[in-house]
N, C-alpha and C positions, 0 to 999 in steps of 0.2 A: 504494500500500500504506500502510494509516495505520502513524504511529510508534507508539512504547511507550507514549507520552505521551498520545496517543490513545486506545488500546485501555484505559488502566488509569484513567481518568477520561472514560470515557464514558457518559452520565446513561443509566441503566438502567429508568429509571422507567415508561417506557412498557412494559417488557417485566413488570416484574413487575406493575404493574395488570392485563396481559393474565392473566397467571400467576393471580391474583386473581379474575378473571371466572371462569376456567375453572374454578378451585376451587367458587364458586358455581354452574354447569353441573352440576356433577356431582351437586349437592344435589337440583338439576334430576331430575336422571334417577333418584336415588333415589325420588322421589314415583313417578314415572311405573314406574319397577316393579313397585310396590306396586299401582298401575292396573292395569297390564297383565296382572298374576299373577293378581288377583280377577277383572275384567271379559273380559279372553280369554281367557289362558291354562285359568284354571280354568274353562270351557265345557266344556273338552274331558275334562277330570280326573272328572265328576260322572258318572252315571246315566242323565241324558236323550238325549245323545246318543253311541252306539254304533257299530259297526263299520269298515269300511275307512276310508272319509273320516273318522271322529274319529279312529283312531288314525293319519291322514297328516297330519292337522290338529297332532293333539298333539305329533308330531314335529317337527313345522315351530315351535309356539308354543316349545317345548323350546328350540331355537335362536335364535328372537328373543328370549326370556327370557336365558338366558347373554349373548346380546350387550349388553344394556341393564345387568346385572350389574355385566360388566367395564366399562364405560364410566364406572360411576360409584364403579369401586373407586382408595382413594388410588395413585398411582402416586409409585413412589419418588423424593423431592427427588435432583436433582444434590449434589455434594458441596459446600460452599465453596473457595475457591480457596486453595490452604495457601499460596502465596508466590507473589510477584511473579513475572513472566512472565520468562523469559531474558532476557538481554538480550545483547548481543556480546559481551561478555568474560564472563559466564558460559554455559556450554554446556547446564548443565539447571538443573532444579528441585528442591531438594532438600525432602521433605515433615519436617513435623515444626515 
């Protein structure tokens, strides 16, 4: 089990350049929705093609649209850590 000492100086940098990539990912998927809306999705939304299969097409496009959405919507940061981790002789954390 690492000590205290450990846990509170441990070089974190690989995590937040990951944290970093993924922010850039997401820039990612905004382009590609922008694709997907014009180039698929909207096939099905026009004039040319009608009935059963566009409207099971567009249902389907509906749902990979939403997914690609959320993928590239901010997701909320974690908090910062208000205070040092317990340690034995204190029992919690007091915020503030």
């Amino acid at each position: 089990m690492p000590t205290h000492h450990e846990i509170m100086t441990t070089d974190l940098s690989a995590l937040t350049a990951a944290a970093k990539s993924w922010d850039g990912m997401a820039g990612e998927f905004a382009k590609q929705e922008k694709a997907y809306e014009g180039d698929v999705h909207g096939i099905s939304m026009g004039t040319t093609w009608t009935g059963l299969s566009a409207e099971a097409a567009d249902a389907r496009f509906d749902i990979t649209l939403k997914q690609i959405q959320y993928a590239h919507r901010p997701r909320p940061r974690p908090s910062p850590v208000c205070c040092e981790m317990p340690t034995p002789s204190s029992s919690s954390c007091a915020a503030g």
